[in-house]
Backbone bond lengths (Angstrom), bond angles and torsions (degrees), N, CA, C in turn:
res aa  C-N    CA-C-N  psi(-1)  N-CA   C-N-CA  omega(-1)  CA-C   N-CA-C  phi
1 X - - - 1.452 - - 1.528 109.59 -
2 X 1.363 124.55 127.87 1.672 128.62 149.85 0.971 132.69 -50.08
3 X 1.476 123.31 94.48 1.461 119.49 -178.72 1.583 113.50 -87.73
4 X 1.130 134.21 137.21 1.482 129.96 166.69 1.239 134.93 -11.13
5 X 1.159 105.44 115.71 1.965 96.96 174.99 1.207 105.28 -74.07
6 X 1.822 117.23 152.24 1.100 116.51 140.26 1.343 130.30 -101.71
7 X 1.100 137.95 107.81 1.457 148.93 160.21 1.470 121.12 -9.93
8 X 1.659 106.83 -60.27 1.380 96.61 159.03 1.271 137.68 -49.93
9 X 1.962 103.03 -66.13 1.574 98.07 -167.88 1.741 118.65 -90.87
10 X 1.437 104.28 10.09 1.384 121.70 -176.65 1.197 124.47 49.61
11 X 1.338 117.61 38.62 1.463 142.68 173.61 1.859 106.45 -117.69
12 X 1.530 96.77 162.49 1.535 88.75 175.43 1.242 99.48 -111.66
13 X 1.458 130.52 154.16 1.451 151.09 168.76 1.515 108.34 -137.20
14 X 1.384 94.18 161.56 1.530 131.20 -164.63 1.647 93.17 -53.42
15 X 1.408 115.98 160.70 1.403 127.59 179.18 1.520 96.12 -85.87
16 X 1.197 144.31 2.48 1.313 130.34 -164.32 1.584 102.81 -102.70
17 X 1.266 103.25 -27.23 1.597 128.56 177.90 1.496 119.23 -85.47
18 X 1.233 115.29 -16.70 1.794 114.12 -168.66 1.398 81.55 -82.05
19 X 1.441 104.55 148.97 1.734 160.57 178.65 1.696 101.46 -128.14
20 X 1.478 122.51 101.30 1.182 107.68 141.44 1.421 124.64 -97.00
21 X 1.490 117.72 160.77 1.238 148.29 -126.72 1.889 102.57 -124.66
22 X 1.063 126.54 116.43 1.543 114.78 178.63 1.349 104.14 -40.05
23 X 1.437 113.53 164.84 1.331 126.20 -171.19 1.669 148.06 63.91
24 X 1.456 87.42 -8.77 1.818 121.78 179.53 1.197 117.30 -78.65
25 X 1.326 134.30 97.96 1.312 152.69 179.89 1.679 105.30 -41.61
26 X 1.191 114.59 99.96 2.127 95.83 166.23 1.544 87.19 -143.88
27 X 1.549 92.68 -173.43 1.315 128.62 -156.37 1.827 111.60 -97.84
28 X 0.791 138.66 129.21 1.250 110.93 -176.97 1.853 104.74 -155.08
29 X 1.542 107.38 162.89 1.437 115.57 -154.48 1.317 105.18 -101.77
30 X 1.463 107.98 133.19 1.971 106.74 173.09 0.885 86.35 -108.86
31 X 1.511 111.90 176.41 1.378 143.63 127.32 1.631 121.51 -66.52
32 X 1.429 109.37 111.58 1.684 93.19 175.24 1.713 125.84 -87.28
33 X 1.005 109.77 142.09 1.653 109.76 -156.62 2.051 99.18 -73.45
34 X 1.203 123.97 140.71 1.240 132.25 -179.40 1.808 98.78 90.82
35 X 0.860 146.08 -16.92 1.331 154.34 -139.53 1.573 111.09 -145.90
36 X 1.258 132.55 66.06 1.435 140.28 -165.57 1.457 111.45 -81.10
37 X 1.295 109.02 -1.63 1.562 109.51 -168.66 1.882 96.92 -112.79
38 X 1.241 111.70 -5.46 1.289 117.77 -124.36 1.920 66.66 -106.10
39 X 1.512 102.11 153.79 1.708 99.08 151.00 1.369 97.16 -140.85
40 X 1.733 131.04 155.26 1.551 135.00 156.59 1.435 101.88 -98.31
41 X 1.794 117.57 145.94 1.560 95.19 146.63 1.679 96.12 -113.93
42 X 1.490 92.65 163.80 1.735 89.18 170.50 1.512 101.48 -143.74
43 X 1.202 89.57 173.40 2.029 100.31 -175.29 1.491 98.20 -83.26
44 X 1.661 106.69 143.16 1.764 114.39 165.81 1.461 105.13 -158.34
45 X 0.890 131.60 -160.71 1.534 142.17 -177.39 1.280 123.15 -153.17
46 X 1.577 101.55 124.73 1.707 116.50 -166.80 1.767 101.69 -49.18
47 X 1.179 103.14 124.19 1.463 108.72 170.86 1.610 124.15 -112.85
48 X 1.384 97.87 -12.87 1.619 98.66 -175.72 1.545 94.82 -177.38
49 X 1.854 112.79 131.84 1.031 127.47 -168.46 2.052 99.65 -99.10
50 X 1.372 129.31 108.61 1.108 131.77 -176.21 1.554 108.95 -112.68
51 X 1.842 98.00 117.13 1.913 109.39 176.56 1.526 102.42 87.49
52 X 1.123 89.32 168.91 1.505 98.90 174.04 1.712 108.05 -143.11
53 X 1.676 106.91 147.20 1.406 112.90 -172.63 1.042 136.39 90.00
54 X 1.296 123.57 -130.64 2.014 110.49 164.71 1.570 110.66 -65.57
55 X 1.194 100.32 -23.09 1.885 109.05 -162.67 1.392 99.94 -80.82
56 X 1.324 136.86 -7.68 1.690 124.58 -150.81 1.307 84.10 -78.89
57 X 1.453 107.43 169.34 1.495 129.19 169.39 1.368 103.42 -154.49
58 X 1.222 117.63 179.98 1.505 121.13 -177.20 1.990 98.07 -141.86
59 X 1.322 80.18 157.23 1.732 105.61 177.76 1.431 104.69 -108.93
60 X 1.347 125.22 91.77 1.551 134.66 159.51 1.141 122.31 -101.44
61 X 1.300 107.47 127.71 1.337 126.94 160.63 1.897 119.60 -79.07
62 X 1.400 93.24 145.54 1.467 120.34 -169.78 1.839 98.32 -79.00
63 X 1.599 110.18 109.67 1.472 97.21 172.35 1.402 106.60 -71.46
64 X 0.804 131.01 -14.36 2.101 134.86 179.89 1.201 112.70 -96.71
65 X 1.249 143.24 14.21 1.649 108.99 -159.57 1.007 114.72 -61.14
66 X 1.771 116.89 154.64 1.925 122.08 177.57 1.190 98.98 -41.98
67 X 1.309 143.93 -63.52 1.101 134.08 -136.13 1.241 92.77 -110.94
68 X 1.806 134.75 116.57 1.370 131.71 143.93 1.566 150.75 -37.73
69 X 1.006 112.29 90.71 1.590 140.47 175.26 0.924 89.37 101.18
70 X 1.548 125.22 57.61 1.512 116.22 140.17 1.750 98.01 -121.41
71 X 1.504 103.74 133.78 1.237 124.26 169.78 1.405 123.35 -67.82
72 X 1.448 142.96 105.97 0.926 159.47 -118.08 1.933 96.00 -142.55
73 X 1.016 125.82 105.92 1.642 119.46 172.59 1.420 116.25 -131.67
74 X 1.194 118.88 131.76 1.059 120.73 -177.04 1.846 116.44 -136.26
75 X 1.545 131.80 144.83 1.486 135.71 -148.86 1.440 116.78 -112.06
76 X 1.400 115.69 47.56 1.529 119.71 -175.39 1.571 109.50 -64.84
77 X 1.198 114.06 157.56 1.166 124.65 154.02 1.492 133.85 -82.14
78 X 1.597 117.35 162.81 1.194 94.44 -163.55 1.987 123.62 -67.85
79 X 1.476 97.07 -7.76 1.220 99.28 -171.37 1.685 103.24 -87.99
80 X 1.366 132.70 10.92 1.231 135.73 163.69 1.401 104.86 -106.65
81 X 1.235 141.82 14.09 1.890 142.54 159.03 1.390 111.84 -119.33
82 X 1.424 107.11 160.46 1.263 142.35 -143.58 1.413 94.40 -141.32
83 X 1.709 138.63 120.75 0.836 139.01 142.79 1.243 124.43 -38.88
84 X 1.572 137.50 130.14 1.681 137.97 153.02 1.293 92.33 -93.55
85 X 1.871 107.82 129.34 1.505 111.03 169.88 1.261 103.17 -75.09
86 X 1.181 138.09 170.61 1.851 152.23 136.53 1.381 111.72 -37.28
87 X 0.992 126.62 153.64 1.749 122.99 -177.73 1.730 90.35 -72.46
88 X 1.821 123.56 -50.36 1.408 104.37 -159.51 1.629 100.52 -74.53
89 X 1.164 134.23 38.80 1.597 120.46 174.78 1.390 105.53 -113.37
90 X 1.573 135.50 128.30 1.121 111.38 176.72 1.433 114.96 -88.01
91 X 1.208 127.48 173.81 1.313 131.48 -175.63 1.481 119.54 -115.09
92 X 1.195 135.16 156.40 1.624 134.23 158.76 1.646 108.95 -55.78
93 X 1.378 96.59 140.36 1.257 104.83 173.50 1.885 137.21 -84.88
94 X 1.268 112.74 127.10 1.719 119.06 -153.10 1.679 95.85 -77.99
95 X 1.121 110.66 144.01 1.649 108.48 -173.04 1.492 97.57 -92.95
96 X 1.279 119.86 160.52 1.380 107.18 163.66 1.474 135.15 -92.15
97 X 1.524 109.61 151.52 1.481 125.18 -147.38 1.574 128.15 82.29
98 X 1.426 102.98 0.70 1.367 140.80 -172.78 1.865 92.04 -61.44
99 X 1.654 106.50 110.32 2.087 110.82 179.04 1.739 96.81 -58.95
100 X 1.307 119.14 128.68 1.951 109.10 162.64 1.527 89.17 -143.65
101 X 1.250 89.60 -179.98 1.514 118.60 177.91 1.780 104.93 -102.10
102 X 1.119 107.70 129.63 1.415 103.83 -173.65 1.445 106.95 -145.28
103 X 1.700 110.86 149.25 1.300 99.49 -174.35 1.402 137.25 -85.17
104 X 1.230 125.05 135.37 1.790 112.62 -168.34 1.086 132.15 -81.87
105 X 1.500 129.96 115.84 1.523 148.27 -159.52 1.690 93.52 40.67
106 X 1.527 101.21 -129.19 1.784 110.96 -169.85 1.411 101.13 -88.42
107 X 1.398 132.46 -23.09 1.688 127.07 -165.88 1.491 85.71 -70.06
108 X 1.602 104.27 164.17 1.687 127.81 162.68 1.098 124.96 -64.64
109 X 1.609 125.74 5.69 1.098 107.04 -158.06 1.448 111.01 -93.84
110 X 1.551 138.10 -152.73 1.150 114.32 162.05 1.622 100.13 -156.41
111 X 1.591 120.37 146.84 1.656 110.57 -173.84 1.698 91.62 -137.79
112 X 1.516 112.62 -177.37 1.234 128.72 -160.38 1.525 91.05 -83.55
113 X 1.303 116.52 150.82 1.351 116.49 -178.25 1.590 111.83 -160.22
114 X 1.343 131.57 164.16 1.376 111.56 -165.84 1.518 110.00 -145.96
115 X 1.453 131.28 110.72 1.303 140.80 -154.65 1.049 110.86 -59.72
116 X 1.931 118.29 121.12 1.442 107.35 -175.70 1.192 90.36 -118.25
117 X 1.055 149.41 -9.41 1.939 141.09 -172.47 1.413 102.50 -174.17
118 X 1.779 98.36 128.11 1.452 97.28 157.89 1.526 120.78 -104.43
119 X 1.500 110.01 158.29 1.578 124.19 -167.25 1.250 111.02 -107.73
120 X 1.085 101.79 -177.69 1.573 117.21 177.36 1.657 100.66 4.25
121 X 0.855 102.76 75.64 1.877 112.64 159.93 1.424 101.21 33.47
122 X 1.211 102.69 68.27 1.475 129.54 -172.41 1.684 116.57 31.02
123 X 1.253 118.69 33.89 1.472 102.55 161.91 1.862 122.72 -89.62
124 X 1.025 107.48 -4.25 1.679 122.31 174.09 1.388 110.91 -150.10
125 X 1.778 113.75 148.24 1.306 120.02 -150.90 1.657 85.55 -131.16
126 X 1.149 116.67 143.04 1.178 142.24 167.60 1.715 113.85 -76.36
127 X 1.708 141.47 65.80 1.526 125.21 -151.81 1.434 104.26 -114.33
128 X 1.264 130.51 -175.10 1.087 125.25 -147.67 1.670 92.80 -169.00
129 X 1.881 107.78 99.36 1.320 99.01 -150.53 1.747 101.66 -83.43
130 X 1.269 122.84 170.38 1.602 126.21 174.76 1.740 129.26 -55.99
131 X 1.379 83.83 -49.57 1.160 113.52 -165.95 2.039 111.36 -89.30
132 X 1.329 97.21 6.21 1.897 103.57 -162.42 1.513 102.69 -131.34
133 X 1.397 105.59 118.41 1.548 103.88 170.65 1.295 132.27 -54.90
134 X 1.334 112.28 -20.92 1.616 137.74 -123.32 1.583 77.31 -98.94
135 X 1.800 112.18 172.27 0.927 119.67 158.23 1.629 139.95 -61.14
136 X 1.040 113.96 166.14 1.687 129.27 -160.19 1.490 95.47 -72.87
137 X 1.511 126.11 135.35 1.642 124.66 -168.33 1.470 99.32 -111.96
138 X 1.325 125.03 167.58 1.710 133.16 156.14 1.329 109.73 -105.76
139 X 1.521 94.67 122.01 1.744 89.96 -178.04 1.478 106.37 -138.53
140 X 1.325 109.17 118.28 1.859 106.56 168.13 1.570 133.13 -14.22
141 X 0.832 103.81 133.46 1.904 112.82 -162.21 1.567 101.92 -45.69
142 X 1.493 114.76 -50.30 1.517 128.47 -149.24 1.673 101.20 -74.07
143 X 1.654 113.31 -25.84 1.368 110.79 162.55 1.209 133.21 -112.33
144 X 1.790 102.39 42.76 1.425 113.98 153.89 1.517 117.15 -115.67
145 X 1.180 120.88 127.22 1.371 122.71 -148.46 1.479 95.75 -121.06
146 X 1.633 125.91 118.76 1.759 125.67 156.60 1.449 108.87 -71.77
147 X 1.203 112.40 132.06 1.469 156.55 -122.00 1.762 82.79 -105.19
């Protein structure tokens, strides 16, 4: 299993323990409106660290919102985000058939997806999303995320 990087001490620790940090790219879970069963995650960036302890939450911003240059923020907790590593961090390697979260085509968003081949000496994964008829995509390591 992938446990969280930390950025600072460049070790990985437990999800119960990650602190993100303003400015830290992750993944994180809505609710989609009409759709109660339904969850999105999409990419944004820590903008503001709110409380401390069980209570913290974070202020992320939407790198996509529908509407352009409108700022979009939303207050998940940490147990609704997903670290994005940095390109220079390397990562553990996803086995194949391995369930992740991966990102869809060029939008931010991100859906369940399931590892069918790794590439280039594992820096991009070949996945094959759940929910998509369509053919199998190649997508960079850092935006395939274990679930």
């Amino acid at each position: 299993m992938l446990i969280p990087f930390s950025v600072q001490s460049h070790e990985w620790v437990p999800k119960s323990k990650v602190i993100y940090n303003a400015g830290e790219e992750v993944v994180f879970k809505i609710k989609t409106p009409g759709r109660p069963d339904a969850t999105d995650w999409i990419r944004g960036i820590v903008r503001r660290v709110i409380g401390e302890g069980k209570s913290r939450r974070y202020e992320v911003e939407d790198v996509a919102p529908d509407v352009p240059r409108n700022i979009v923020m939303y207050k998940p907790s940490v147990s609704q985000m997903l670290r994005v590593c940095p390109v220079s961090i390397d990562q553990e390697d996803l086995e194949i058939g391995k369930p992740v979260l991966a990102q869809y085509s060029d939008i931010a968003t991100f859906h369940p997806a399931r590892v069918e081949q790794i590439l280039e000496e594992g820096s991009k994964f070949q996945v094959k999303f759940d929910d998509d008829d369509g053919p199998q995509v190649i997508i960079e390591r850092r935006m395939v995320l274990e679930k």
